[in-house]
Steps between C-alpha positions, in 0.01 A plus 500: 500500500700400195702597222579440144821630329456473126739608248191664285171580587178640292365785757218702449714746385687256195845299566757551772795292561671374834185521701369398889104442551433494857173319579265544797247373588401352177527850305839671340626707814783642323686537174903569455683589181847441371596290830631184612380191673517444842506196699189306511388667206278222166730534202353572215621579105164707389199588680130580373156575623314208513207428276168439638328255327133633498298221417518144555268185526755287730316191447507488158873425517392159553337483191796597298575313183145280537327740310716453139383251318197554209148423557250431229397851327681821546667514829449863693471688857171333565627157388797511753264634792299200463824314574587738795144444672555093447820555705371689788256281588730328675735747694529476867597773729866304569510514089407848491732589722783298338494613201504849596781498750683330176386730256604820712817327574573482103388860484778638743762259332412690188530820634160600635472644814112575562193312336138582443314155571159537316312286735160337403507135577323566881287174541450138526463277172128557407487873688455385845681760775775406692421551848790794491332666202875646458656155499649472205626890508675355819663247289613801282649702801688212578662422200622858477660480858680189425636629176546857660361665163351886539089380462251705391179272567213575265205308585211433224162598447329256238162467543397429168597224222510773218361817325093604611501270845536207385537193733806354666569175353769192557785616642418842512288449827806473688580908446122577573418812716241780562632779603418501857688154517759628300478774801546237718769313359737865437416574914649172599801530219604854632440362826787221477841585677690637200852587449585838474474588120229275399177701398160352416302685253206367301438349127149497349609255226342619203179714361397144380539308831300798708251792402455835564352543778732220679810679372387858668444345851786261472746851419398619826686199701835602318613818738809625402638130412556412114176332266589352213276349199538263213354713228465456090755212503311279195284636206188270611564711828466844356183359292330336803517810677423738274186340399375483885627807600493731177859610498830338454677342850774797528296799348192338766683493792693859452183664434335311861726495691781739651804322396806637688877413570382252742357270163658236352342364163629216412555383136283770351599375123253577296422868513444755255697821462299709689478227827912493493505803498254596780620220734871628453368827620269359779834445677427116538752254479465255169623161639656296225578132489666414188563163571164368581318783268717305220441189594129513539516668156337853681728759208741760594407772685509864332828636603624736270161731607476458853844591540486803309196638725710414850347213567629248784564174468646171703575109409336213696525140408129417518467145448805390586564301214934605494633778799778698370494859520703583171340319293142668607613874403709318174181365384304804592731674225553248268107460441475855393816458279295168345168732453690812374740384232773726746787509751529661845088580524428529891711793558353879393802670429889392449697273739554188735131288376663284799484795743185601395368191550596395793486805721174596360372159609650539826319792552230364410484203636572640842206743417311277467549278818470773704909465537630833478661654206717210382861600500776505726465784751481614841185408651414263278414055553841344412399362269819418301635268203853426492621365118828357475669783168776300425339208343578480142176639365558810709886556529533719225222723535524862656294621779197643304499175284493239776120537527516403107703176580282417786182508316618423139832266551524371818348155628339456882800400646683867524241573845697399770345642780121680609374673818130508549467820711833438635518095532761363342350192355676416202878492536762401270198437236314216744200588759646383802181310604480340144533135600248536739240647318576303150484186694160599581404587190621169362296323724193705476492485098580118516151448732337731273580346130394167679133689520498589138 
């Protein structure tokens, strides 16, 4: 068991003040009001759920900042996933792992407690098995136990090299499966001694990079764990697939499929009226990445009508490419803003945008990672942020604008500490096993530029 005392806390039921979470056994045993701390209790100023981050790429951290410079003709998506299959053709397991135990580690420093690791790199350069046809999941399991972040381990099915079957090709033949090896390689994942809170569900990639009939049997391996799917990301995309399969990705794949509260569709940018507003009411989670959707030049995601039809929604970082958890939900507003000519858009009625934001992608993102509900209560993973409300940006804000500041005002630096279902990794704003796993990191990158 232990305790935190902060002096103000965002519960499930909206802010109290002077209050004592008692954890057990990873989960939020018990909740006291208008108290004091005891002995042995973590000071803390202000205490928040914990985002999940519901959809990352770990090795692409890596990659970060290679990726910016011009090439001849009109750069795009495509153009920079050319670049991205160059660079895993020479990833090891050690760099695999690596890089992800650094790239969770910078995800809990920022305030994430939980991640959704959309897993398809499974293979040997050129598609040959490892003899562990889970290896490289391993490496993934690993990395999350010595960061100590809340995992949600999505292994992918890609079986194709695009829209109508086509081949793998280059780099893609490291993600290759059929279904009954993908079978094979989600028995020996779930089989692997996990911590307590880490759940394995399943991620067909995309319509493009399966077909029908693959995507039916593979929904049958999920159970009751989470399945998430890229889906109408890039205008080529939504072409591609609605020339093979007569009907646009979202409005395809609603009318095929039974898409539930157990879905996550990731990106799902370019979607007529009638697809927001059907997904919103599906009751799947849309999983945004602002950051990476911007900087592949994807377009904003249509807020202002999936909102207004109850749809849910969470943040993940995707490629990688900068991990900071205000700056994904700032982004996610300010690109509506940008498209709309107006102020305060992701938000259906008056109030907080701040709140909104955040607790709605808290919610979500839990949702999502099969995590629970996504606030502080009784019963639920600690999962828990604490932000430091004194800094300048914050200081003069009231209690139902701090979630403005956070989001709108604030840089990285106000987390100062995270529990991943009740671990208290970050503390005093560093992961306490940060010099060990950055000097890793260091070491793995340095052998792998030398490849490039």
């Amino acid at each position: 068991m232990s305790t935190i005392f902060a002096k103000r806390a965002l519960l499930s039921t909206g802010w109290a003040f002077d209050v004592r979470l008692i954890l057990r056994d990873g989960r939020i045993g018990q909740i006291e009001e208008n108290t004091t701390a005891k002995a042995g209790d973590t000071l803390a100023d202000t205490v928040v759920p914990a985002l999940a981050n519901l959809h990352s790429h770990s090795f692409q951290r890596a990659m970060a900042g290679m990726t910016e410079q011009r090439a001849a003709g009109q750069d795009s998506f495509w153009t920079w996933r050319t670049l991205m299959y160059q660079f895993l053709e020479h990833l090891t397991p050690d760099h695999i792992r690596a890089i992800a135990a650094q790239t969770f580690m910078e995800m809990q420093e920022a305030g994430y407690g939980a991640v959704g690791e959309f897993h398809y790199v499974h293979h040997q350069v050129g598609g040959t098995t490892y003899d562990r046809r889970a290896e490289l999941s391993d490496q993934i399991f690993t990395a999350a136990e010595q960061s100590g972040i809340g995992l949600t381990h999505l292994p992918v099915l890609y079986t194709y090299g695009g829209a109508a079957q086509a081949p793998l090709a280059g780099g893609q033949k490291r993600f290759g499966n059929s279904v009954d090896e993908f079978a094979e390689l989600l028995e020996q994942a779930r089989g692997y001694d996990h911590a307590a809170d880490t759940r394995v569900g399943i991620a067909p990639h995309s319509l493009r990079a399966t077909c029908p009939e693959d995507l039916k049997r593979a929904i049958t391996l999920r159970g009751d764990s989470p399945i998430h799917i890229h889906i109408a990301e890039q205008p080529k995309e939504v072409a591609d697939i609605s020339q093979w399969l007569g009907a646009r990705p979202v409005e395809w794949l609603l009318n095929n499929v039974e898409v539930d509260t157990n879905w996550c569709l990731i990106h799902a940018t370019h979607m007529t009226k009638a697809e927001t507003i059907a997904m919103a009411q599906s009751g799947a989670v849309a999983g945004l990445c602002p950051i990476t959707e911007a900087n592949l030049g994807d377009g904003p995601f249509n807020g202002p009508d999936y909102i207004a039809h109850g749809g849910a929604f969470g943040i993940g970082s995707d490629s990688n490419v900068r991990i900071t958890l205000g700056e994904e939900l700032r982004l996610l507003e300010y690109s509506q803003r940008l498209r709309d000519l107006a102020r305060n858009v992701m938000i259906p009625n008056e109030g907080s945008v701040g709140t909104f934001l955040f607790t709605r992608a808290a919610k979500g993102g839990a949702q999502a990672l099969g995590r629970g509900l996504g606030c502080l209560a009784v019963g639920e993973w600690a999962d828990i942020t604490a932000i430091d409300s004194t800094h300048p940006t914050l200081c003069a804000l009231r209690a139902d604008q701090l979630l403005d500041g956070v989001i709108f005002a604030a840089p990285d630096n106000i987390v100062t500490d995270t529990w991943s279902a009740g671990r208290h990794m970050v503390q005093n704003g560093r992961h306490v096993a940060r010099d060990a796993i950055s000097s890793a990191y260091r070491a793995a990158v340095q052998d792998l530029v030398g490849h490039l």
